[in-house]
C-alpha positions in Angstrom: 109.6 38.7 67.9 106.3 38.1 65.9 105.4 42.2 65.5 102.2 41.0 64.5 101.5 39.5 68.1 103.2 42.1 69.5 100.4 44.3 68.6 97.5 42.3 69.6 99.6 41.9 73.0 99.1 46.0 72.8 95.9 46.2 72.0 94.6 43.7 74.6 96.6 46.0 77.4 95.1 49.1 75.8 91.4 47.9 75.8 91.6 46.4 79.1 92.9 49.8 80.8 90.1 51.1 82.7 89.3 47.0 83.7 93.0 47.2 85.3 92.6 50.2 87.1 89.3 49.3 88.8 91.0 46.3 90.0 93.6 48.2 90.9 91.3 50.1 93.1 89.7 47.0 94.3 92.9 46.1 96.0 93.9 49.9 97.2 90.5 50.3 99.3 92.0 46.9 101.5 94.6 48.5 104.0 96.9 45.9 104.0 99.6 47.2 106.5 101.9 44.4 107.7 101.4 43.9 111.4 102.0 40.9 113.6 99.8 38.3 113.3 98.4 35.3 114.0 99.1 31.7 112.3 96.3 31.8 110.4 97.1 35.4 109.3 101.1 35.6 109.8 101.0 39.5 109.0 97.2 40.4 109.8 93.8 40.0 108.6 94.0 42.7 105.9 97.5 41.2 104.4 95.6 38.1 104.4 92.4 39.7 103.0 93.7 41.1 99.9 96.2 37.9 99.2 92.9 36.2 99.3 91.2 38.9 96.9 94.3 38.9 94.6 94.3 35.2 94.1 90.7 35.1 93.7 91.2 38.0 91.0 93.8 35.1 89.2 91.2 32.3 89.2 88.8 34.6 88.0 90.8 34.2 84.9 91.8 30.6 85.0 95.1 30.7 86.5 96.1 28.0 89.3 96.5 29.5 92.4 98.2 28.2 95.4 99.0 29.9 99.1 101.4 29.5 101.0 101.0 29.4 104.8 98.7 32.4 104.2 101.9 34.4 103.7 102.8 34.3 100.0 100.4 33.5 96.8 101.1 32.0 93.0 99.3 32.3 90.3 100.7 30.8 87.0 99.8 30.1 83.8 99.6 25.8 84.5 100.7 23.5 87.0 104.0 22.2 87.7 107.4 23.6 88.1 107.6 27.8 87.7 110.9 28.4 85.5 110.3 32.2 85.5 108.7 34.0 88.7 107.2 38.0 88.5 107.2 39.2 92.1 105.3 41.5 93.9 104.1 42.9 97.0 100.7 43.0 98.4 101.4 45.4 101.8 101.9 48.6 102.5 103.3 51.4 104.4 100.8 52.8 106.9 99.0 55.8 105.6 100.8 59.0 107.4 98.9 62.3 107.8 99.0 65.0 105.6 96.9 63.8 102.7 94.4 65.5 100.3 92.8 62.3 99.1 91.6 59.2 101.1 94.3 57.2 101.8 91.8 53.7 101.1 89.5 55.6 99.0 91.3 55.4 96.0 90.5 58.1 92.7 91.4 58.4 89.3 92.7 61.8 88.3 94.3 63.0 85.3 95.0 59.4 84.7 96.7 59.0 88.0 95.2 56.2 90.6 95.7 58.1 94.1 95.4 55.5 97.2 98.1 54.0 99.6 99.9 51.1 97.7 98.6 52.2 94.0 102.5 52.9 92.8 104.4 50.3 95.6 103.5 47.6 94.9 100.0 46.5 93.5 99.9 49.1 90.5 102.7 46.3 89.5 100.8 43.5 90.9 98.2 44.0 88.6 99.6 45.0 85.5 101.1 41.8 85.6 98.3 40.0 86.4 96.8 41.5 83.3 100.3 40.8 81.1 99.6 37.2 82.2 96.5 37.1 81.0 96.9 39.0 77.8 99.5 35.6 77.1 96.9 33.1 77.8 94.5 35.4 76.3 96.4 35.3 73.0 97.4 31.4 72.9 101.6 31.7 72.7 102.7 28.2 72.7 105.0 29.4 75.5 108.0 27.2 76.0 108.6 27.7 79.8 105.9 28.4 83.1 105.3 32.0 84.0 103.8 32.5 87.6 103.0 36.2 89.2 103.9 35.6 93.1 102.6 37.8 95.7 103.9 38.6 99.2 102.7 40.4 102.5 105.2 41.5 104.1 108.0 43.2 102.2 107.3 46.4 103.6 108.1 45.4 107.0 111.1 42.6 107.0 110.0 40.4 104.1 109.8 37.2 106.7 107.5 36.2 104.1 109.6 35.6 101.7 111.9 33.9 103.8 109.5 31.6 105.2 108.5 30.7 101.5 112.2 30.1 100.6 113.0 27.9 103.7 109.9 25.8 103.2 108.9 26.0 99.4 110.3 25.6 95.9 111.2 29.1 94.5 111.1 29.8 90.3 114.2 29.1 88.6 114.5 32.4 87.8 112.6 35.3 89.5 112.3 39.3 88.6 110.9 41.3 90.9 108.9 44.0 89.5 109.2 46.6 92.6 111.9 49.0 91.0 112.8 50.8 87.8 113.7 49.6 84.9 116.1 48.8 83.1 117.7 45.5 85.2 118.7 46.6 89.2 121.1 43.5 89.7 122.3 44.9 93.2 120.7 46.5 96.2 122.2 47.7 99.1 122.3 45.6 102.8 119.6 47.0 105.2 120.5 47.3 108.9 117.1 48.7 111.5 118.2 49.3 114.8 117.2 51.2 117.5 119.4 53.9 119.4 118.2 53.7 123.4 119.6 56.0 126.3 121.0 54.6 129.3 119.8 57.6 131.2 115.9 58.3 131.1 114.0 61.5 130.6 113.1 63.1 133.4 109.3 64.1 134.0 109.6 66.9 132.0 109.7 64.9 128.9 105.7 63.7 128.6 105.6 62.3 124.9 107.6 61.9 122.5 106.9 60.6 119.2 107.9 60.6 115.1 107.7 58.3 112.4 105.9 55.9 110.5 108.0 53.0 110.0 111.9 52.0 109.5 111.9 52.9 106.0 110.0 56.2 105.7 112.0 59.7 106.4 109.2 60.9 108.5 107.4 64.2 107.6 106.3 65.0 111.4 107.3 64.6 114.6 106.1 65.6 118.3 106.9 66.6 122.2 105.0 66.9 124.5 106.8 68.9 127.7 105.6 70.2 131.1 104.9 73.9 131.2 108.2 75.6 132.8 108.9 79.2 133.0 112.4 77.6 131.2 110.0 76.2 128.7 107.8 79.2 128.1 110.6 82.1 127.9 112.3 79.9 124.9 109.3 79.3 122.9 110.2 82.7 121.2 112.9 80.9 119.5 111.2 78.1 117.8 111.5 77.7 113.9 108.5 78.4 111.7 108.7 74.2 111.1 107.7 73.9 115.0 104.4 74.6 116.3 103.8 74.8 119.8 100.4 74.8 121.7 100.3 75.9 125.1 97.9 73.8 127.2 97.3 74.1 131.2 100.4 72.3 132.5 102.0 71.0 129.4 103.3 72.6 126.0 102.7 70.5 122.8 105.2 70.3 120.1 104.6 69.3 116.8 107.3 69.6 113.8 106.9 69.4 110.3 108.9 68.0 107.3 109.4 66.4 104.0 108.5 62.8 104.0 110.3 60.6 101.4 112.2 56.6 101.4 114.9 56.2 103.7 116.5 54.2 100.3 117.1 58.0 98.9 116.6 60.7 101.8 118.9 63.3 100.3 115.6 65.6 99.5 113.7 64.7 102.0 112.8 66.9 105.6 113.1 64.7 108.7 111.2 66.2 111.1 113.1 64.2 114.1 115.6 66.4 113.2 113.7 69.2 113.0 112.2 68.6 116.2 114.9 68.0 118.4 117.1 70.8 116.6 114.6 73.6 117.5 114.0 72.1 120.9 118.0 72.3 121.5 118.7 75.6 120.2 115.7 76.7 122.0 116.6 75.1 125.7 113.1 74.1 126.3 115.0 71.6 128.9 117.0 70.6 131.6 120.3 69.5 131.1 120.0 65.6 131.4 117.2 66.0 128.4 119.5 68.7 126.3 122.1 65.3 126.5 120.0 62.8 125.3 118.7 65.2 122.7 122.1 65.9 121.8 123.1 62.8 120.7 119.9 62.2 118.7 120.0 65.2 117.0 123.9 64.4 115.7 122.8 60.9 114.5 120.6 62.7 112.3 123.3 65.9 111.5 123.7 64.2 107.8 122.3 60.8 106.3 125.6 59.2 106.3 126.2 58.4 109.2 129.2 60.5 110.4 128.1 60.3 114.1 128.0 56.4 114.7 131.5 56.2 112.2 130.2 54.4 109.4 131.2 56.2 106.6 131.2 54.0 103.0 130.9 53.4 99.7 132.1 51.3 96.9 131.9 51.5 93.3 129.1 49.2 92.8 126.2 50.4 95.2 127.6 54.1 96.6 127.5 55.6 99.8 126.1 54.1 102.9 122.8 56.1 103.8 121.8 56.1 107.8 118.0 58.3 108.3 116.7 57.9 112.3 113.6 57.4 111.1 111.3 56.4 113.5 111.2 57.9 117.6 109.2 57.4 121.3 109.6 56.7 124.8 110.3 53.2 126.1 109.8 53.4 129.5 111.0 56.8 130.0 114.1 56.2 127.9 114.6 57.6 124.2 114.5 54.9 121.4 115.7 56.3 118.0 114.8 53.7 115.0 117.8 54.1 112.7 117.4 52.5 109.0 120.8 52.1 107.3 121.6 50.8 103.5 125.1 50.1 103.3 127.4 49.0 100.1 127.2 45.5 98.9 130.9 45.6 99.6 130.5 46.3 103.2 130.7 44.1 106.7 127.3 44.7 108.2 129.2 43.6 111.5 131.7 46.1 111.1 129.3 49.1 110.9 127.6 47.5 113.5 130.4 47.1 115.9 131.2 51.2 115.1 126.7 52.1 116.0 127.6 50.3 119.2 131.1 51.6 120.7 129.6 55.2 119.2 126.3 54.9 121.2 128.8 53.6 124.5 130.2 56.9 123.8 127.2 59.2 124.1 125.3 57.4 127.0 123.4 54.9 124.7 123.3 51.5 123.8 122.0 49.3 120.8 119.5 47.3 120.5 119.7 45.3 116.5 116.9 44.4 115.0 117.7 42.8 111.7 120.3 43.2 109.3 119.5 42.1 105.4 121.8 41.1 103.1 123.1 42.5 100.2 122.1 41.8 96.7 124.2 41.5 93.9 122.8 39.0 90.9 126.0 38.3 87.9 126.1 41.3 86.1 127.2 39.4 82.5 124.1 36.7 82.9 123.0 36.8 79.8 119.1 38.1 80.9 120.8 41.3 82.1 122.1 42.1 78.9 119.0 40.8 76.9 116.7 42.9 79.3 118.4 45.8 79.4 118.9 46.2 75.6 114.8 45.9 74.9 114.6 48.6 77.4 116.7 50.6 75.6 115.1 49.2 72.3 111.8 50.3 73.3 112.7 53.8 74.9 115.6 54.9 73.0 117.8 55.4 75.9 121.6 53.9 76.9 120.9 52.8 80.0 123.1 50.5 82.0 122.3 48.1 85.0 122.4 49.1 87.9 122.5 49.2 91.7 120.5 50.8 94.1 119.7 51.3 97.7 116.4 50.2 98.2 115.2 46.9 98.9 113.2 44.5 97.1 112.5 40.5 97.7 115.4 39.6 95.1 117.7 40.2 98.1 115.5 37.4 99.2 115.6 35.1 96.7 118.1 32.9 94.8 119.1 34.1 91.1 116.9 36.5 91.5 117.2 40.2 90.3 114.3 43.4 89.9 113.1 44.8 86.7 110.7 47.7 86.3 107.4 49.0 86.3 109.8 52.2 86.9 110.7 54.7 84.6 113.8 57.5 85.3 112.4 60.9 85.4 108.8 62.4 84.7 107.2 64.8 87.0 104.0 64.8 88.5 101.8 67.8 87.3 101.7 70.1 90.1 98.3 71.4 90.0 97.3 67.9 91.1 100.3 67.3 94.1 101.2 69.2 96.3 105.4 69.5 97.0 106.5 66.1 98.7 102.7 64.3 97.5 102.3 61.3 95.0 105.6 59.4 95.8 105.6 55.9 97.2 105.9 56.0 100.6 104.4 59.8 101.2 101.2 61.1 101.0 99.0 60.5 97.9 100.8 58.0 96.4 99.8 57.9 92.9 100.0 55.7 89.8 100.2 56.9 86.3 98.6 54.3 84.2 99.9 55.7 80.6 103.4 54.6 82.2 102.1 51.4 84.0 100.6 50.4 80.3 104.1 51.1 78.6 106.0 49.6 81.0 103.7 46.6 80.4 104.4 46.2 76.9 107.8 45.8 77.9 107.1 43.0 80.3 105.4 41.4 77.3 108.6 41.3 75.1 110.7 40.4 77.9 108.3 37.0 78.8 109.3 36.7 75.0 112.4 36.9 75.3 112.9 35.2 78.1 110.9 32.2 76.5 113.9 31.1 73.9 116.8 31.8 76.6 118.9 29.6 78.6 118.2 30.1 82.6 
């Protein structure tokens, strides 16, 4: 490419830095959480809120916008047909506890923006927005139509994206810049389901409650109990992860942990598990609880799933991960959220077939809520090999494609695969986190913009790139 443009492309990111950050900002101080909605706001008033701000942000700049449905949003660089789509998300994980900044209140600190969503997904939303306009800025006679499309509801189920495919034309090609770089060209299927017992709790069981959402290893979980002299003599032998508070006829539990992605749980704490582990070993119960307990705690003994039987892994995507990740009480009954990300080269209905004869088994019974599909885009099309060598170009690596288990909207989409803003490695300085603070889905969450602005520069030789190949 042009090195000559190449550097005006850089200096146009550079100068603009603290203008993309406090848009950046802008968009973290709207909690857009996906919840059910209405028609005219499919996923909520705040997921529609900052599609509306973000697409306002676009035309600001001259882009053409379009909505769709108020459930996904385009901005491109002129009318007509999109050959190559950027995709991002818009929502976010709810906020959690344990946080040292405002959640919606986002700062900048040691070049870090701190606010929910600043790293997953609008850090990415935005850079792109700005790599956009850096293009128009600069006058490329650009061969092919680039659009930034924006979704609201990928942290929950990405029905958004589904609804736009049914109904709408898609890009020709779309990369989804809600990963790491260099090109991920599979992901992992995605089963949620929920664990129920056929048997209820009896009234000695008051509350029960842990997690977030489906995809986030929780980092606390709680019991509330009536106050027994079985319950009080076995407080004693409660971990240091389980506080207990002693009211005037019930006994409140709280237990901590280590909150992380259910895509990669491996170092994270669930504190289901830590929950109903203490509360087992310490026989705070009767019997008919200690069961149902029992069975919880086993699903959540490893994060393979050895309990339920679904043990797997292939060469491409590795081994089936399985986190019960979100618990309560329905109607007296336990319900254990389980999220699973299974190999590409899996049956989803044979694992499920094995969660349901294993939960007959223990005095439970399933209840699916949605299974994804895996993704797996041609590994020898020729933009994985172009992209992945000027990643490699520009850091120096030898870094291959790859496959991964979390999920993005290019399992959603047709020749579609995800690219970045991610880099491998780098640690966050830890006299500004705290252990288990600043990742994605945790407390803090936190974007550096030194990497965001490199990672940029990249997008802006890919578009390149991408502009003289064959789709």
């Amino acid at each position: 490419m042009n090195e000559s443009v190449y550097r005006q492309a850089c200096a146009y990111l550079d100068e603009h830095r603290e203008a993309l950050a406090e848009d950046l900002m802008r968009l973290v101080r709207i909690p857009s959480v996906s919840v059910p909605g209405d028609r005219n706001a499919p996923f909520g008033e705040n997921c529609l809120r900052v599609l509306q701000e973000t697409l306002s942000m676009g035309q600001e700049r001259g882009f053409v916008a379009e909505i769709y449905d108020n459930q996904v949003g385009k901005l491109a660089l002129k009318p007509g047909e999109v050959d190559v789509g950027f995709w991002g998300h818009l929502d976010v994980v709810p906020e959690g506890g344990n946080w040292e900044h405002s959640p919606f209140d986002p700062v900048i600190e040691q070049g870090y923006v701190i606010g929910r969503g600043a790293s997953d997904n609008k850090g990415a939303v935005v850079g792109l927005l700005y790599v956009l306009s850096c293009l128009q800025a600069l006058g490329l006679p650009l061969k092919k139509n680039y659009a930034l499309y924006l979704g609201t509801d990928e942290e929950r189920g990405m029905a958004d994206v589904e609804h736009f495919v049914k109904y709408f034309d898609p890009p020709k090609m779309s990369i989804v810049t809600d990963c790491g770089f260099p090109v991920c060209y599979a992901e992992k299927g995605i089963i949620d389901a929920r664990l129920v017992s056929v048997a209820p709790f009896t009234s000695n069981v008051v509350e029960l409650s842990g997690g977030l959402a489906s995809n986030v290893v929780p980092d606390s979980a709680s019991m509330t109990i009536l106050k027994t002299e079985k319950a009080l003599s076995g407080l004693a032998a409660l971990p240091a992860e389980v506080e207990a508070q002693v009211e005037e006829r019930v006994i409140r539990l709280t237990a901590k942990g280590v909150c992380g992605h259910t895509a990669f749980p491996q170092n994270a704490v669930n504190a289901i598990r830590v929950l109903t582990d203490a509360v087992l070993k310490a026989e705070l119960l009767p019997e008919q609880d200690l069961n149902i307990l029992h069975f919880l705690n086993k699903v959540n003994d490893d994060v393979y799933g050895t309990t339920l039987h679904i043990l797997s892994e292939d060469e491409i995507s590795g081994r089936l991960t399985c986190v019960g990740s979100t618990l309560c009480l329905r109607d007296r009954h336990a319900d254990l959220g389980i999220n699973i990300r299974y190999p590409v080269k899996e049956r989803d209905e044979r694992l499920t077939d094995s969660i349901a004869t294993a939960c007959a088994q223990h005095g439970f019974v399933m209840d699916l809520d949605r299974v994804s599909a895996p993704n797996h885009f041609p590994l020898n099309h020729p933009a994985v090999q172009k992209l992945t060598e000027l990643y490699n170009q520009e850091t120096g690596q030898d870094s291959k494609p790859y496959a991964m288990a979390g999920g993005t909207y290019a399992r959603k989409l047709p020749n579609a695969f995800a690219y970045g803003p991610g880099f491998p490695g780098g640690e966050l300085p830890k006299e500004l986190f705290s252990p288990g603070h600043g990742g994605a889905h945790g407390p803090d969450e936190a974007l550096d913009l030194d990497r965001l602005l490199r990672a940029l520069k990249i997008y802006i030789k890919a578009i390149l790139l991408l502009d003289e190949m064959e789709l």
